[in-house]
N, C-alpha and C positions, 0 to 999 in steps of 0.2 A: 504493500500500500504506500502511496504517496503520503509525503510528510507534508504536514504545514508549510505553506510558502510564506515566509516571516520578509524573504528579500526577495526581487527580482533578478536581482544582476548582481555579480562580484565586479571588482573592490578593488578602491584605492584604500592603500593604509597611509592613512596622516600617523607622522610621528610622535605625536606627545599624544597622542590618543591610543595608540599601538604599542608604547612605549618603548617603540623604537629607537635608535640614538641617531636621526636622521635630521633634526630642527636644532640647527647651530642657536646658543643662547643669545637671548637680546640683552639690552640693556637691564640691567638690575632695578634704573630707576623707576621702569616701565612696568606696570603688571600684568601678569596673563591669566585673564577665567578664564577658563575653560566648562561648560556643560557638556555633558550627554545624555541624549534618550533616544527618542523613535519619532521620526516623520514618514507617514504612508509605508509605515507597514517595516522600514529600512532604520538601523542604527545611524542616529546620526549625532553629530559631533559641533562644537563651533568653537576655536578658538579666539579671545578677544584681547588684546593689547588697549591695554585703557588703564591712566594714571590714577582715577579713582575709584577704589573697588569696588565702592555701593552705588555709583554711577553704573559702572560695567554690568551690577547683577540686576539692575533696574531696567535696561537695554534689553539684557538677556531675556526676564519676565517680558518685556513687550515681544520677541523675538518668538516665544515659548506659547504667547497668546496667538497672535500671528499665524503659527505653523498648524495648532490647534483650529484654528477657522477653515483654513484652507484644508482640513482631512475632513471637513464636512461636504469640501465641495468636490477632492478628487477624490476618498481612498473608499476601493474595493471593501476595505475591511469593517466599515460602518455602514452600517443597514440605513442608517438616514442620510446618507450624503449626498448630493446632488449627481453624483453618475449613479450610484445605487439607484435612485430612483428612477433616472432614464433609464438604466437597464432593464426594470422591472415593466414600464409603463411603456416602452417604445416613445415614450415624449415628455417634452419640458417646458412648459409653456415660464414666461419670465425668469432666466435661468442666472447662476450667476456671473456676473461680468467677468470675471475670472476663466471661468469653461469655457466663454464664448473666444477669448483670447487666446487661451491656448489648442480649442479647435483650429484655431487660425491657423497657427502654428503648425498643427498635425498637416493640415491641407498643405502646407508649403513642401512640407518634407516628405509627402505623399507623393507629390506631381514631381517632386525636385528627383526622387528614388527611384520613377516608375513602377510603384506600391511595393517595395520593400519595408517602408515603413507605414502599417497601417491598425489604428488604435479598434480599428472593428474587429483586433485577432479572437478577439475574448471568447466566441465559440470553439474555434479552434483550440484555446490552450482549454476549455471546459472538456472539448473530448477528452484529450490525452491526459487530463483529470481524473476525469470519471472512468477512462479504458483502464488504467491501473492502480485503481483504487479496489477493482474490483477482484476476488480472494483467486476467480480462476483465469486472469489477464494474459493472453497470449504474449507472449515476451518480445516477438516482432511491432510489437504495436497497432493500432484501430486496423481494422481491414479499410483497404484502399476506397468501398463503397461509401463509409462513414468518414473522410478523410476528403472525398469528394464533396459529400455534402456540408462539411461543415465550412469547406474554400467557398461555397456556394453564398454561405452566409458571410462572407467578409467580403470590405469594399467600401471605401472612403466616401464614393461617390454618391453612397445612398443616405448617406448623411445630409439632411437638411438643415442650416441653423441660420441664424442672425440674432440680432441681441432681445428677442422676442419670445422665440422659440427654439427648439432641437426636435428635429423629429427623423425616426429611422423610416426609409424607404421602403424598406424591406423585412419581412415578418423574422423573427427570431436572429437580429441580430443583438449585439451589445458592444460594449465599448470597456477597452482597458486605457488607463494614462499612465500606467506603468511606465511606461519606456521613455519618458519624456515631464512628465509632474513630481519628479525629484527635481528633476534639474531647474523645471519653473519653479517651486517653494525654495529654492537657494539662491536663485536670483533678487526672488522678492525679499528673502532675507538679507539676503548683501545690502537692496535699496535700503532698508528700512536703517542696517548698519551707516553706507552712506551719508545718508539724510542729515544722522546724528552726529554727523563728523568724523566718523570712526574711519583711520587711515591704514589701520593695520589687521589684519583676522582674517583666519581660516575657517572658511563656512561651511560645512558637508549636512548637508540633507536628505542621503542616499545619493549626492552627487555632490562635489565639491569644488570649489571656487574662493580664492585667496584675491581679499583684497590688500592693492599694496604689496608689499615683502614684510618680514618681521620687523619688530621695533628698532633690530642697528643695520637697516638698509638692506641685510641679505634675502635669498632668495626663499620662498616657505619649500620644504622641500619634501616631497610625496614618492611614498612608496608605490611599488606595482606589485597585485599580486594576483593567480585567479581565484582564489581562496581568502576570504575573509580572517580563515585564527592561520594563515601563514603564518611560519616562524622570520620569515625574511624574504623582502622583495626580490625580485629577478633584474629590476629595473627601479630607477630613481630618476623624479624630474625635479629640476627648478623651477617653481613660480611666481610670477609677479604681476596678479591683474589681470591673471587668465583662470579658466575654467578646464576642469578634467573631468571623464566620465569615462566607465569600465565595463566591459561587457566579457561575461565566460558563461562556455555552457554548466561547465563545473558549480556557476552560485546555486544551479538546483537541480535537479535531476529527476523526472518522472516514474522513472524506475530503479529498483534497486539492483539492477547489473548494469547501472549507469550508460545507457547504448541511448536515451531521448533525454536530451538537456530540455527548456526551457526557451529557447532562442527560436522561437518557430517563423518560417517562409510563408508568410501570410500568400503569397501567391500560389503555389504547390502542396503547402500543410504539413511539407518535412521539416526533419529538427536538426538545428544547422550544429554541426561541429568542427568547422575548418581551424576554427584558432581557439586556444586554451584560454588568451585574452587578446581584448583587444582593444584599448582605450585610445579617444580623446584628446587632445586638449583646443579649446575656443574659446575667444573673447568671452562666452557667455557660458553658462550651466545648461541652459534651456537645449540652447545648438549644440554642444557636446551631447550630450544625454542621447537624443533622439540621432543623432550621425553614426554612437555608437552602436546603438541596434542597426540601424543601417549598414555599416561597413561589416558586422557580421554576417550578412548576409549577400556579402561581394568579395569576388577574389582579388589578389593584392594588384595584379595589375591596372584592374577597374580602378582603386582603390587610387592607384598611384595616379592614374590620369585623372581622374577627379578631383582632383588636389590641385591641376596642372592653374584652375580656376578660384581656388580658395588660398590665398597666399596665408589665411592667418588661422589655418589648422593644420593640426600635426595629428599623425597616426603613430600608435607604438602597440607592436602587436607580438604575439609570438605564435605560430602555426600549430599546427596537431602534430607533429615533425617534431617541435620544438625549438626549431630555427625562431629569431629575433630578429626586428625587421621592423626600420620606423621612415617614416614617408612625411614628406611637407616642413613644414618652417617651425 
């Protein structure tokens, strides 16, 4: 039987969160809170450089509210949330400004992937759900008839919205934001950090985004792993004012001889396994996030011509091979 899905995707490891010895120390003058708990469903973390500490834990509480709102409007895992209730009802009539935004979003990266990335997977991961939940699951996975129908039920296009309503086209679809509403709740959190003047901090919401460098100008510096309790990354980035996001089939596994990750070809309904990881980094959370599902499901060539256009993302990946292998700026 499949286990709880607590995470979507693996994993960047921030270093003072991982307690890794990866985050050269700042200034002394300077203080770092740090929180941790759960946004949508994902471990998530935030480092803050900030001189006064009841300032900084005041920030955090607004940060902590914030994140709390926004799991009424994306996550799966609340029965009152505004997707849960699309999903149930096929509609949404005054939805919130939020959803409507990051539909936005999902269409751009829809049209931009040639539906690689598409939020209507959510029948699809429901089979391979429900096929291995079940005590006498054939080990190959859904027979290709149920596998067919559930491709039948994805498709971006039958999405209807505007800031009015949401309505599905087509009967018995649903919507996941998995693959993209981490990276939006870290960006909104970075704003809200912004706003307040905050120059320095590490934001992860299930995806992660450093504003600034640490407090003595260096670089915040991020582990790679495809495993969340990794003992140590494969790979280390520098950043400063960019955003990273991780994608392996390893963060879940539908079966217990680990042969169907989690990463599904919304257009075919296969379950992709070409790379162990394969992260990110962009200007923004939102745009890492949802590329990274995407480029899992494109070979590195693609991958590399696609870049030829994006001068301010980078790919760092490592194959099923275990070859290492990183593309763009």
């Amino acid at each position: 039987m499949a286990s709880i899905v607590t995470r979507r995707r693996a994993i960047a490891i921030f270093a003072a969160a991982a307690g890794l010895p990866l985050i050269r120390p700042a200034r002394a003058a300077t203080h770092a809170v740090t929180w941790k708990g759960q946004a949508l469903g994902a471990p998530a973390t935030l480092i803050l450089h900030h001189e006064n500490r009841d300032k900084a834990q005041r920030l955090i509480d607004r940060v902590v509210t914030e994140v709390s709102r926004l799991e009424e409007v994306f996550s799966l895992y609340r029965s009152t949330s505004a997707i849960s209730e699309l999903n149930r009802v096929g509609g949404l009539v005054a939805p919130p400004a939020e959803l409507v935004v990051l539909l936005e979003a999902c269409r751009h990266h829809w049209h931009e992937s040639g539906g690689a990335f598409d939020p209507t997977i959510q029948p699809l991961w429901a089979l391979y759900r429900d096929h291995f939940s079940a005590p006498d699951a054939d080990p190959d996975g859904p027979p290709a008839d149920a596998i067919a129908r559930a491709v039948g039920q994805v498709g971006f296009d039958a999405v209807r919205f505007n800031r009015d309503r949401i309505v599905f086209a087509r009967p018995d679809m649903a919507l996941t934001l998995n693959g993209i509403a981490q990276g939006y709740v870290t960006d909104r959190v970075v704003s809200i950090l912004r706003d307040a003047g905050i120059t320095s901090s590490m934001v992860d919401m299930g995806e992660g985004r450093a504003i600034g460098g640490q407090a003595d100008g260096t670089p915040w510096r991020v582990g790679l792993a495809d495993l969340q309790d990794a003992e140590r990354p494969d790979s280390v980035l520098d950043l400063i004012d960019r955003a990273v996001a991780t994608s392996s089939p390893a963060g879940f596994h539908f079966d217990t001889a680990r042969r169907f990750g989690h990463i599904l070809d919304p257009r075919n309904g296969g379950a992709s396994a070409a790379y162990r990881r394969l992260t990110v980094v962009a200007p923004d959370a939102t745009t890492a996030d949802a590329l990274s599902t995407v480029f899992s499901l494109t070979d590195p060539e693609s991958i590399r011509s696609s870049l030829a256009g994006k001068p301010d993302i980078m790919v760092d990946l490592v194959l099923a091979s275990g070859e290492h292998r990183r593309y763009g700026s």
